[in-house]
N, C-alpha and C positions, 0 to 999 in steps of 0.2 A: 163476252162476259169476262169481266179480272179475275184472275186467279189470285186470291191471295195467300202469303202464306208464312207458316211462324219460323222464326229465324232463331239459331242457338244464340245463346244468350252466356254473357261473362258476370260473373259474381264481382264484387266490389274490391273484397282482397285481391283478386288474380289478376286485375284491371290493376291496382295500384302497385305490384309487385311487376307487374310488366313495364309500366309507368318508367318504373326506378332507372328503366333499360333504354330511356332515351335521353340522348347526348346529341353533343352538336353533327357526329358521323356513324352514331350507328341507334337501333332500335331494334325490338320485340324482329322475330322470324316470322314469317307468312306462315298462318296454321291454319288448313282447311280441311283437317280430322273434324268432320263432324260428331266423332266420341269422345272428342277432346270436352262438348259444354252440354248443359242443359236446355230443355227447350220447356217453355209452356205452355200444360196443357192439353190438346188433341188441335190437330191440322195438317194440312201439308207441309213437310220439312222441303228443303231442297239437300237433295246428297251433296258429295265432294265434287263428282263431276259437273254437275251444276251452276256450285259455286266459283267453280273453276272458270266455265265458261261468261260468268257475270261479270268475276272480276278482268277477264282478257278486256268483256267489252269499257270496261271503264276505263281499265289502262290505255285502250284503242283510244277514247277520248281524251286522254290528258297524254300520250303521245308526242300529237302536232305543237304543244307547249313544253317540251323539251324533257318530260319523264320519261325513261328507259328502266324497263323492269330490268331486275339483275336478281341473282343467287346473295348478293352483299350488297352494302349500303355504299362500297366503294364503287356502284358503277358514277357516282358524279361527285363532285367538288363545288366548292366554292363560286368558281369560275363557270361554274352552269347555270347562277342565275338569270331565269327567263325573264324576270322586272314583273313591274308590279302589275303593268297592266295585262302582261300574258296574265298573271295568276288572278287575275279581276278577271278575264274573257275565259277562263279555264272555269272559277266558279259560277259564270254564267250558264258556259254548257253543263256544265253538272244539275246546276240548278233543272234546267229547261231538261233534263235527259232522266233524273237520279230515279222520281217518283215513281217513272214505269218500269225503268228496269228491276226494281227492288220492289214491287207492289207488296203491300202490308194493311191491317185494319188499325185504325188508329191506336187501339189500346195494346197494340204491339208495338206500334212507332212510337208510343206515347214511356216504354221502358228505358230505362238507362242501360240496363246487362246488355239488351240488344245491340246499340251501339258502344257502346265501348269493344262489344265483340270485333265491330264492323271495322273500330281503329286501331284495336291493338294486335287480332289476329287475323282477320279476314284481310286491310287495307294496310298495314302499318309503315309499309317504304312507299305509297303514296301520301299517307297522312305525313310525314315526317318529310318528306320532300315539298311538299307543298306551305308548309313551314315552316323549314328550315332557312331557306332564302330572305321570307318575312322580317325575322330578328334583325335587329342591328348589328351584331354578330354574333360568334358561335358558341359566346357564355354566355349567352344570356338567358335566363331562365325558361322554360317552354310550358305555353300556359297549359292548366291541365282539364279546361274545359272543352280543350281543342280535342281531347284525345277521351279520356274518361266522361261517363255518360251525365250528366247532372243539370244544366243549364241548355237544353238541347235546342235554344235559339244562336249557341254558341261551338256547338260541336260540330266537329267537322263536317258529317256526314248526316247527321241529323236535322241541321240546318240546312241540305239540300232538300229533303224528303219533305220538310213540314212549309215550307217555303210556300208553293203551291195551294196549300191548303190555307194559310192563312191570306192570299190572292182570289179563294175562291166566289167573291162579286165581280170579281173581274179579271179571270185568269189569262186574256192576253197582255197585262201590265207587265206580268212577268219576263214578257221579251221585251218591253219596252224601257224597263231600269237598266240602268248601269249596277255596275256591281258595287259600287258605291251609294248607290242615292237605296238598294238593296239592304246594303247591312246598315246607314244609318238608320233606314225605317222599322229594321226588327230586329239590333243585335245592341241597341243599346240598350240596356237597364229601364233605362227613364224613359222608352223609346213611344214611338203614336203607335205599336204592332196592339195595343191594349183593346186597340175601338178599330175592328175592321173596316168597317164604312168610314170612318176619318180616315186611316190609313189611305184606303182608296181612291177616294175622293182626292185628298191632295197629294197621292202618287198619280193620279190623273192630269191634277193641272197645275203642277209643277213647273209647268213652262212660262207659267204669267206670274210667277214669283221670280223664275230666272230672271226675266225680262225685264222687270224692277231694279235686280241687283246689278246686271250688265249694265243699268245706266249710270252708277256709281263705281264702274271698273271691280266688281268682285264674279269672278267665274265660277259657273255652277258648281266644281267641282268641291269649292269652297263654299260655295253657298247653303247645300243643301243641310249642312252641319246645321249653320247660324241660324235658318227660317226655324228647322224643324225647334230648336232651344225657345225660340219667342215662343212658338205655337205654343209649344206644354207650358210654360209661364203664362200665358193667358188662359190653359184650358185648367190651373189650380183655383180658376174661381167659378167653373163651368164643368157640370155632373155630364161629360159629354154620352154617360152610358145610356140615357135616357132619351138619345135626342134620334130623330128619324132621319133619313137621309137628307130629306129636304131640307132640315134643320143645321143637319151637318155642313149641307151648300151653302146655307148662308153664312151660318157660322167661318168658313172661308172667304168666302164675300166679304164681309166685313176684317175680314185679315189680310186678305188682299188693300182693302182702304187704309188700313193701319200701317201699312208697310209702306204704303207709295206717301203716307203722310210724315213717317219716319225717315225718310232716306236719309236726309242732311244727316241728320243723328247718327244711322247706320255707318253714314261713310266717314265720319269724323272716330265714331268707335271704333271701327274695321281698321281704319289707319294706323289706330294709337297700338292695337294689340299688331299689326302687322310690325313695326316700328323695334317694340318690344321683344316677338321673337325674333329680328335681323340681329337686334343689341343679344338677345341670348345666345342667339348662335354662333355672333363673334367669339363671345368670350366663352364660348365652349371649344374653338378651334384653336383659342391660343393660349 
């Protein structure tokens, strides 16, 4: 039986005030005074020791991708970034790991104080290593949904926990995305996370939409952007909330036909905007 249990929680000011404390080399102090926040309610707390022990095991996880806990934000540099794909395979295993070690009921996951707690005091030299590297460099702004609790398809830590749950018709998918074809399906705005069963379905069979684009030279990795844009443009004249699974297959079905009848189209557009950012990126280097 899960144990679940409520977690101290950060008010909005102390979250934002902490905020202010992250720069390109330093951030908010690890703070595991559990008298330091508020909790809601009645439940099981977890004490300091506890949380102690939770956060070792996640640092043990994010480790073998090059974080080293330290006393200061000087134990790494510049020079430490892992690339992008360690930190793609770093938020998979979070992903696949976060939900049990952190067990919670949804209307505790479902708070913001929660996590912002989780990024500004409980994780903050893991949040802030993890993207830190991301930026294009070290002025460049650091988004604050990464860190403060608001958009929790987008926070750091929140988005491992809820991940899961919204896979729950088919929780082995979850190992089977990349960390990519992952966040375009539930971190964009406009994204398919809306319609679980749509989601699922074509996080299922995703691989006969690759297979389309591979015959016009676009790789998945690029691909999974472009398909998912057609979908929601087609599904603005189709109440997809309404529709039953079977409905949902077809409705893929028929986009699948749409797509293999589109290619020429595909590969003549794909080319112009490919074209277009090689011309931008010239004259961004000189």
């Amino acid at each position: 039986m899960t144990n679940y249990y409520v977690w101290p929680r950060m008010d909005r000011s102390t979250a934002e005030s902490l905020f202010e404390k992250v720069s390109g080399t330093s951030g908010p102090e690890v703070n595991l005074d559990v008298s330091s926040f508020d909790y809601s309610g009645v439940g099981q707390r977890k004490n300091s020791r506890d949380l102690q022990e939770l956060r070792d095991a996640i640092i043990e996880i994010a480790e073998p991708f090059g974080f080293r806990a330290r006393r200061s934000y000087d134990a790494y540099d510049m020079t430490d970034d892992p690339g992008d794909d360690a930190r793609s395979d770093l938020d998979h295993k979070l992903t696949l790991a976060f939900h049990e070690l952190a067990p919670m009921r949804w209307a505790e996951a479902g708070s913001n104080e929660v996590w912002s707690w989780f990024s500004l005091a409980f994780l903050p030299d893991l949040t802030h290593w993890r993207w830190r590297f991301a930026r294009t460099s070290q002025d460049e702004t650091w988004n604050v949904e990464r860190w403060i609790g608001g958009d929790l398809t987008r926070h750091t830590w929140a988005r491992y926990w809820w991940r899961p749950v919204r896979f729950n018709n088919d929780p082995e998918l979850i190992g089977q995305l990349t960390e990519t074809e992952m966040t375009q399906l539930l971190e964009r705005p406009d994204g398919l996370a809306a319609n679980s069963t749509l989601m699922t379905v074509f996080g299922t069979r995703r691989d006969e939409f690759y297979q389309l684009y591979g015959q016009i030279g676009i790789p998945r990795t690029k691909a999974i952007g472009e398909i998912s844009a057609r979908l929601l443009r087609r599904l603005a004249y189709v109440d997809d909330a309404v529709l039953s699974e079977n409905e949902v297959n077809g409705l893929v079905n028929d986009f699948l036909v749409e797509i293999r009848e589109s290619l020429p189209q595909i590969r003549d557009e794909w080319g112009k905007k490919e074209k277009e950012r090689r011309t931008k990126k010239t004259r961004d280097v000189q």
